[in-house]
PAVOMAR-770780 format. One record per residue (C-alpha): x, y, z. Coordinates in nm, 4 decimals, m for minus. Each point is the difference from the previous one (the first is absolute). Example, Ala and Ser with C-alpha at 12.3 -4.5 7.8 and 13.67 -1.06 7.14 Angstrom:
% residues 2
ATOM        X        Y        Z
ATOM   1.2300  m0.4500   0.7800
ATOM   0.1370   0.3440  m0.0660
//
This chain:
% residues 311
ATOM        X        Y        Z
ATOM  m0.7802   2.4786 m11.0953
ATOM  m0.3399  m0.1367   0.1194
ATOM  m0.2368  m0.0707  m0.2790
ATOM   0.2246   0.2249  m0.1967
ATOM  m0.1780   0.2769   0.1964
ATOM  m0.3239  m0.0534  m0.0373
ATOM  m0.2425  m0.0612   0.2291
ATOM  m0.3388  m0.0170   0.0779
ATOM  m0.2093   0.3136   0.2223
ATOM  m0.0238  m0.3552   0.2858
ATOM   0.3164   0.0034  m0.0072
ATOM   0.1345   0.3221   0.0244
ATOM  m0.2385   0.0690   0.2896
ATOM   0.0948  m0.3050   0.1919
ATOM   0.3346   0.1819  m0.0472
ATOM  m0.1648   0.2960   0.1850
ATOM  m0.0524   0.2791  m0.2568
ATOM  m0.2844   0.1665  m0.0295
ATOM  m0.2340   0.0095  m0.2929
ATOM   0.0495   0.3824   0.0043
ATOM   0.3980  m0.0392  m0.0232
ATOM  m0.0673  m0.2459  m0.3077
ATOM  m0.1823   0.2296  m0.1915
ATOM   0.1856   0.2969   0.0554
ATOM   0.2678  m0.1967  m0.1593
ATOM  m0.2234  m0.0374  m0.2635
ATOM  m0.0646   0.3094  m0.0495
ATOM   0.3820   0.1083   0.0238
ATOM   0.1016  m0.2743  m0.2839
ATOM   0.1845  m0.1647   0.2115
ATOM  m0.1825  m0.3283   0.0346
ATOM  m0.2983  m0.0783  m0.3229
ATOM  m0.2703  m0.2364   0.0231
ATOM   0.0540  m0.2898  m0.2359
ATOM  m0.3441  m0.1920   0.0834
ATOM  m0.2899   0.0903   0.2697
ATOM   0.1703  m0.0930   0.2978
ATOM   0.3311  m0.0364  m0.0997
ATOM   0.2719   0.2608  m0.0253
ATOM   0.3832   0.0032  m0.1418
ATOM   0.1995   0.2133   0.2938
ATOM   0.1618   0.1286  m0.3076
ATOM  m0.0119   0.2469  m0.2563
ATOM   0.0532  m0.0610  m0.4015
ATOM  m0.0803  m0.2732  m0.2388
ATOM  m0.0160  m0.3327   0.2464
ATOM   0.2221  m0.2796  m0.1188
ATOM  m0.1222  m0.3546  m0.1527
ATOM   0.0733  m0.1382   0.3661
ATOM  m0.2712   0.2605   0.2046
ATOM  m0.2464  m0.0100  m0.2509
ATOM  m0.0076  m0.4102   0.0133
ATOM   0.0080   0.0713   0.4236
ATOM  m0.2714   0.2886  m0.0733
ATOM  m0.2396  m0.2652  m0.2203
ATOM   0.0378  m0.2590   0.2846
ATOM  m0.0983   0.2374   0.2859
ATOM  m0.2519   0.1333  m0.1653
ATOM  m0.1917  m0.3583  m0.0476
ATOM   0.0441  m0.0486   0.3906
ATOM   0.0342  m0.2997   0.2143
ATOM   0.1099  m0.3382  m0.2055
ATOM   0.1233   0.1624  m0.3276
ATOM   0.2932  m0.1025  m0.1620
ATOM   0.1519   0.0728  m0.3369
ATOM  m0.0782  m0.2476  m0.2709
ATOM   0.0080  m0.0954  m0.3763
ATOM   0.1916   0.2337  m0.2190
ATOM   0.1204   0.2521   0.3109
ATOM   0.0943  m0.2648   0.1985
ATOM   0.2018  m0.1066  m0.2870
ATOM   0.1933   0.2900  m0.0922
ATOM   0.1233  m0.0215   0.3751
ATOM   0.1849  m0.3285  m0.0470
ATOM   0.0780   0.0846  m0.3302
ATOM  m0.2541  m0.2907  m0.1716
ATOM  m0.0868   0.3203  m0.1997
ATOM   0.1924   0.2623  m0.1544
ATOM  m0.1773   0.2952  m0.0050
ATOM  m0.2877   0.1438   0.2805
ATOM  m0.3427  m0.0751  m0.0716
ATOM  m0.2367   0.2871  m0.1062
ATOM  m0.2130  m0.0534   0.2520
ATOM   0.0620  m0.1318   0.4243
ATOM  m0.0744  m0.3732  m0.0148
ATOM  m0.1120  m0.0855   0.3881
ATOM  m0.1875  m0.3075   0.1415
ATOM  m0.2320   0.0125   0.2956
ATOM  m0.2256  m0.2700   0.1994
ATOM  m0.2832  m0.0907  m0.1297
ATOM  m0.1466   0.0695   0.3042
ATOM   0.0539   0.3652  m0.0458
ATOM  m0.1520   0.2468  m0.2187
ATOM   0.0870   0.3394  m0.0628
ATOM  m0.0330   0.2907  m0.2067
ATOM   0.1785   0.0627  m0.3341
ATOM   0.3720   0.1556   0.0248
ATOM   0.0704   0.1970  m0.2241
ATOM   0.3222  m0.1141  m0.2267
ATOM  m0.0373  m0.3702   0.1433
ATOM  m0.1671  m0.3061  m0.1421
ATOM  m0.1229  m0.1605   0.2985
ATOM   0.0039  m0.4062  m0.0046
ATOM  m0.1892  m0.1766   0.2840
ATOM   0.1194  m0.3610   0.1232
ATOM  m0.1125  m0.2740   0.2696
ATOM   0.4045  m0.0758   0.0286
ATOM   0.1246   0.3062   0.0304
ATOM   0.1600  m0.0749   0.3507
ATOM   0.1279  m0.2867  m0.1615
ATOM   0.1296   0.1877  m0.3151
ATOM   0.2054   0.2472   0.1875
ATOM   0.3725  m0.0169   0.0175
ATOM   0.0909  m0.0609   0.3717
ATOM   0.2343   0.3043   0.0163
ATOM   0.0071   0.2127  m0.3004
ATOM  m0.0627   0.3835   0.0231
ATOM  m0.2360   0.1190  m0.1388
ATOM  m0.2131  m0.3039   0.0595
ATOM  m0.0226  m0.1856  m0.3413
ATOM  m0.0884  m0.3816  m0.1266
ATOM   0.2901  m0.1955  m0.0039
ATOM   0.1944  m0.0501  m0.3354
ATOM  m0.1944  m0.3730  m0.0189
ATOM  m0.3357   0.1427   0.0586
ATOM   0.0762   0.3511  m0.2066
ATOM   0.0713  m0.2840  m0.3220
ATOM  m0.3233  m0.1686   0.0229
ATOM  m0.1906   0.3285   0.0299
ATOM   0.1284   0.1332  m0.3327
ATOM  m0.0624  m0.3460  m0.1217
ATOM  m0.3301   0.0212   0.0889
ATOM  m0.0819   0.3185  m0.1758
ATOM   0.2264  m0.0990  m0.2979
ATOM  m0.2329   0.0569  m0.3343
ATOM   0.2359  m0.2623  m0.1678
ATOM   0.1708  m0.3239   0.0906
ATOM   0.3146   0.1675  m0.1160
ATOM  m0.0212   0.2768   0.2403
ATOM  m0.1074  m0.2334   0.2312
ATOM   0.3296  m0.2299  m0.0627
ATOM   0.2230   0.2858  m0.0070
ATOM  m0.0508   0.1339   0.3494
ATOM   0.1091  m0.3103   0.1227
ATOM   0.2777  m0.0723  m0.2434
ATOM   0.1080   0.3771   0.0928
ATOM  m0.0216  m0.0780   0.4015
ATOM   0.2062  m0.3417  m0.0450
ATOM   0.2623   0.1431  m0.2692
ATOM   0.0768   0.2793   0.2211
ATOM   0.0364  m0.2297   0.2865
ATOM  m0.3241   0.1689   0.2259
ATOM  m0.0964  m0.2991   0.1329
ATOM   0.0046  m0.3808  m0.1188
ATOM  m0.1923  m0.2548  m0.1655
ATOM  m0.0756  m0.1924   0.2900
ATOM  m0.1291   0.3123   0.1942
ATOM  m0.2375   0.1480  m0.2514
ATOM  m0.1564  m0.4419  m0.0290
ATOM  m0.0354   0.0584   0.3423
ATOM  m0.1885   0.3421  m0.0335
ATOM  m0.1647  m0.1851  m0.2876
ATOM  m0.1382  m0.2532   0.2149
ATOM  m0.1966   0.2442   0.1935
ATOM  m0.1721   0.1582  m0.2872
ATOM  m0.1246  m0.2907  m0.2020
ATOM  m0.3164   0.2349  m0.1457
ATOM   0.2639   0.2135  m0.1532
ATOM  m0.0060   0.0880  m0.3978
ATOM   0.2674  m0.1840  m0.1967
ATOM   0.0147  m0.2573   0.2673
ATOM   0.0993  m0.2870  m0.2124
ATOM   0.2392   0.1811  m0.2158
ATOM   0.1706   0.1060   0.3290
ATOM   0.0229  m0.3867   0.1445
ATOM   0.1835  m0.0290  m0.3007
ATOM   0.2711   0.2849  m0.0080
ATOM   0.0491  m0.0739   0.3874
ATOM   0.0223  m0.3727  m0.0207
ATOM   0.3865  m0.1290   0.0684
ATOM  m0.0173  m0.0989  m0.3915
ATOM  m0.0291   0.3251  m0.0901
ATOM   0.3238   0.0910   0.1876
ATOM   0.2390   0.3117  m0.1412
ATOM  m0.2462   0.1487  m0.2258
ATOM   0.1069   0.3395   0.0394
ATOM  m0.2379   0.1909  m0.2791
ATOM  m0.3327  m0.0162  m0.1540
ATOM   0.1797  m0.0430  m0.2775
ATOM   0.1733  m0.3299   0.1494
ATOM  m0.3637  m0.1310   0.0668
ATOM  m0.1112   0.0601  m0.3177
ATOM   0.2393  m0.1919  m0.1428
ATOM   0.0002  m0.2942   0.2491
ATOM  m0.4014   0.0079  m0.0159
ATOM  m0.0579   0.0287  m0.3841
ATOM   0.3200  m0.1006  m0.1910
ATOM   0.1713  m0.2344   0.2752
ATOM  m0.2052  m0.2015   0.1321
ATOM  m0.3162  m0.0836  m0.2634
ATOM   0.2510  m0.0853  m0.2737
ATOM   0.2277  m0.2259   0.2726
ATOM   0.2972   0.1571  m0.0624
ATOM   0.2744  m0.1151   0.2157
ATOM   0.0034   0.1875   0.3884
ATOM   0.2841   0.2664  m0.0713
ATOM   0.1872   0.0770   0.2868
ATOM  m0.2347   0.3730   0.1111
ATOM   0.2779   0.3052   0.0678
ATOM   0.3193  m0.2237  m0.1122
ATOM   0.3396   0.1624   0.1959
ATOM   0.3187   0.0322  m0.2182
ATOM   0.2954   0.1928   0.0007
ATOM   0.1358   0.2542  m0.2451
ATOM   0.3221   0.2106   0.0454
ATOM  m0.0217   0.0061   0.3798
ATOM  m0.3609   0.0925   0.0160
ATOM  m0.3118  m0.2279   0.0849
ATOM  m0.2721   0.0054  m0.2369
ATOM  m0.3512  m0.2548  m0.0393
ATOM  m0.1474  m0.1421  m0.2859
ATOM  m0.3794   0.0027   0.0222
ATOM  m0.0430  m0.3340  m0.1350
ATOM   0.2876  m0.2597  m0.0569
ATOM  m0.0322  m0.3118  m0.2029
ATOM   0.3198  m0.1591   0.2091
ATOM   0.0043  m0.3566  m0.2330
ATOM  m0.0550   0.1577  m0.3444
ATOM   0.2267   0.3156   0.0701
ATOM  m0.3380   0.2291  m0.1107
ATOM  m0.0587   0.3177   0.2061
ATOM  m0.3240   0.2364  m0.0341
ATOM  m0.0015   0.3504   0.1019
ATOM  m0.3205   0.2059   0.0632
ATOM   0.0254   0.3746  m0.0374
ATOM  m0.3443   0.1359   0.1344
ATOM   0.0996   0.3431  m0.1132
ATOM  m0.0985   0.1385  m0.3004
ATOM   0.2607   0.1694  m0.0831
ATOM   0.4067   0.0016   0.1614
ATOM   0.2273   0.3245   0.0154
ATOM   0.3684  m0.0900  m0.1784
ATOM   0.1716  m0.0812   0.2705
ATOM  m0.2361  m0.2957   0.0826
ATOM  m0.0246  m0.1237  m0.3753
ATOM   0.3914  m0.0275  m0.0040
ATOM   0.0149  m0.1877   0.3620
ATOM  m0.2628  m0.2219  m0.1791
ATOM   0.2260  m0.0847  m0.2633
ATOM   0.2874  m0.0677   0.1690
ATOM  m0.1317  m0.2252   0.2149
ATOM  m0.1761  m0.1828  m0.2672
ATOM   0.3397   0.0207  m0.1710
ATOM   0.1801  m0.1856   0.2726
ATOM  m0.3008  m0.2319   0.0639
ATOM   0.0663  m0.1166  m0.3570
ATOM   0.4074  m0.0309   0.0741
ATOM  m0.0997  m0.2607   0.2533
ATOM  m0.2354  m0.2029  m0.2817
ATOM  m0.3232   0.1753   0.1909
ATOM  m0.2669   0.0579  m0.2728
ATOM  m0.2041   0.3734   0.1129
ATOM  m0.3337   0.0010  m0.0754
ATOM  m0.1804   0.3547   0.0690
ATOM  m0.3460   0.1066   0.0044
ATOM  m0.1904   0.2838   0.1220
ATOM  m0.3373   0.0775   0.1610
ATOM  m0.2168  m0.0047  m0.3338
ATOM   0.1871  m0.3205  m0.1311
ATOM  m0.0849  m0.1929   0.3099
ATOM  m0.3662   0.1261   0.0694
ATOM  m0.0983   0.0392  m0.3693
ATOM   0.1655  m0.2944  m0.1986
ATOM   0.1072  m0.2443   0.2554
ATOM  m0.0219  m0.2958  m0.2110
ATOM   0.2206   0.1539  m0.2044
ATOM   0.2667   0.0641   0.2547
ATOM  m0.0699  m0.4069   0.1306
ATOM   0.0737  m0.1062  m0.3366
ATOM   0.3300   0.2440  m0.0529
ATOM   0.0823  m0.1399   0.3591
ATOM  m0.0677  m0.3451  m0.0838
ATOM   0.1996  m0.0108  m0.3749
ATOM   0.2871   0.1175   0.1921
ATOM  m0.0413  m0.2446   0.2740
ATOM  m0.0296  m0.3420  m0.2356
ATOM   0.2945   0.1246  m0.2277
ATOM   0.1793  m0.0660   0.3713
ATOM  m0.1546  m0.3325   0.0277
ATOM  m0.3416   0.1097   0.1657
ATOM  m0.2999  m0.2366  m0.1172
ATOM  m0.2723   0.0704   0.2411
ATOM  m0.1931   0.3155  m0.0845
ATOM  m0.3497  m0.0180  m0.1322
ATOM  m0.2778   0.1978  m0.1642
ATOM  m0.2483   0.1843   0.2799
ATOM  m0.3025   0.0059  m0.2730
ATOM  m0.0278  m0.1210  m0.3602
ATOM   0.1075   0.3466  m0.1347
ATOM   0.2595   0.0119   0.2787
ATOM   0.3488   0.0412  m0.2318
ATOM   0.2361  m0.2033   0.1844
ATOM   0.0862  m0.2699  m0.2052
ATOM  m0.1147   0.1479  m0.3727
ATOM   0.2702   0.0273  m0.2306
ATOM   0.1497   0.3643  m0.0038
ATOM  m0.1450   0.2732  m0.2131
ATOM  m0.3689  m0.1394   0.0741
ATOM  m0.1010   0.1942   0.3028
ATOM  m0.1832   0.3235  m0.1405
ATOM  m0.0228   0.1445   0.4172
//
């Protein structure tokens, strides 16, 4: 279907009907008006698809989806936004639409996807948008943990992208999460940990999304300690149904048939007390010969004896 059948009055007269025939369809329910100018050659509720077409016709020449609604097309997002996200030029300027947030760019041309319908940013450029508007540097790190773990684009593309937006928010936290170091962080989670428990109390590099094996089926270990035969798993849900609990278990279970040590935290153990976790991480490390890590402050409690961090 073209535009999901809708189109704009241009259009349909280019296609030689007659504003009289488009309004008697109108007026028959056959065809409704979804914006001034545009029309869905349809009757009923108009699906997600025409009402993203509808929003883009209706902000005319140069608009593409963007942010959240581009987004939910690639799925970067899992649910539609409330509101139409769509980017124009700069250059333009045009009136409210009603049900669209209107964003206005000097690179929209080079923003748009080179052959996506209905015109939208590409994935790269839809990334550093939500970045950009990101309240938090944890929103901010999770679109693009989100876009890499579901395999939307790559690190290397969105440094590229990067590169051409070097006024954008977050800017240096981004060089970091999209430098090769930073390679197979998956979560915000995973850069949590790498950025505030890893790496400031130089714990050993673990080996990021670790393959193994376990009664036929593949399975990764977020953070493997290879040498010392430690493994830490991040849960950034709250809460797991049963079924996932026991999976949990069993794995750990076999981990620890094979002399692996499992070490799991969650989201308010890593972002609230993660000196805590560095020195849990650490104790388990030295007992396996590991002498390196180190304090990040003077209160830091990696290297106290145990029972004297009050975190």
């Amino acid at each position: 279907m073209f535009q999901d059948d809708v189109l704009t009055v241009s259009q349909l007269l280019r296609g030689g009907l007659s504003r009289d025939f488009l309004r008697s369809q109108v007026d028959r329910g056959n065809w409704q008006r979804l914006y001034r100018g545009v029309y869905a050659t349809f009757s009923g509720e108009p699906p997600r698809s025409a009402q993203l077409w509808a929003a883009v016709l209706a902000a005319g020449p140069g608009a593409l989806l963007s942010h959240e609604s581009a987004a939910e097309t690639v799925r970067l997002s899992d649910k539609p936004s409330s509101v139409v996200h769509v980017t124009i030029p700069s250059s333009r300027r045009i009136a409210p639409v009603p049900r669209v947030r209107l964003h206005f760019s000097d690179r929209a041309g080079q923003a748009r996807h080179p052959l996506a319908l209905p015109p939208r940013t590409t994935v790269e450029e839809t990334v550093l948008d939500l970045v950009a508007v990101s309240a938090q540097l944890d929103e901010a790190m999770a679109w693009v943990t989100r876009a890499l773990g579901r395999r939307l684009t790559s690190q290397e593309s969105l440094r590229g992208a990067l590169g051409l937006r070097v006024r954008i928010r977050w800017h240096r936290e981004l060089a970091e999460i999209l430098s090769p170091e930073a390679a197979g962080l998956h979560s915000i989670l995973e850069y949590r940990y790498d950025h505030d428990v890893e790496r400031p109390h130089r714990l050993p590099d673990g080996i990021r999304q670790a393959r193994f094996s376990q009664n036929g089926r593949t399975g990764y270990r977020d953070r493997l300690y290879e040498a010392y035969l430690v493994a830490v798993e991040l849960d950034g849900e709250a809460t797991h149904p049963a079924e996932q609990r026991w999976q949990d278990i069993r794995r750990d279970n076999a981990a620890a048939a094979d002399g692996i040590l499992t070490l799991r935290y969650g989201w308010r153990d890593v972002t609230g007390h993660p000196c805590r976790v560095a020195a849990e991480v650490a104790l388990a490390l030295a007992k396996r010969g590991y002498a390196g890590a180190r304090p990040c402050s003077p209160d830091c409690a990696v290297g106290r004896p145990r029972g004297r961090d009050s975190a």
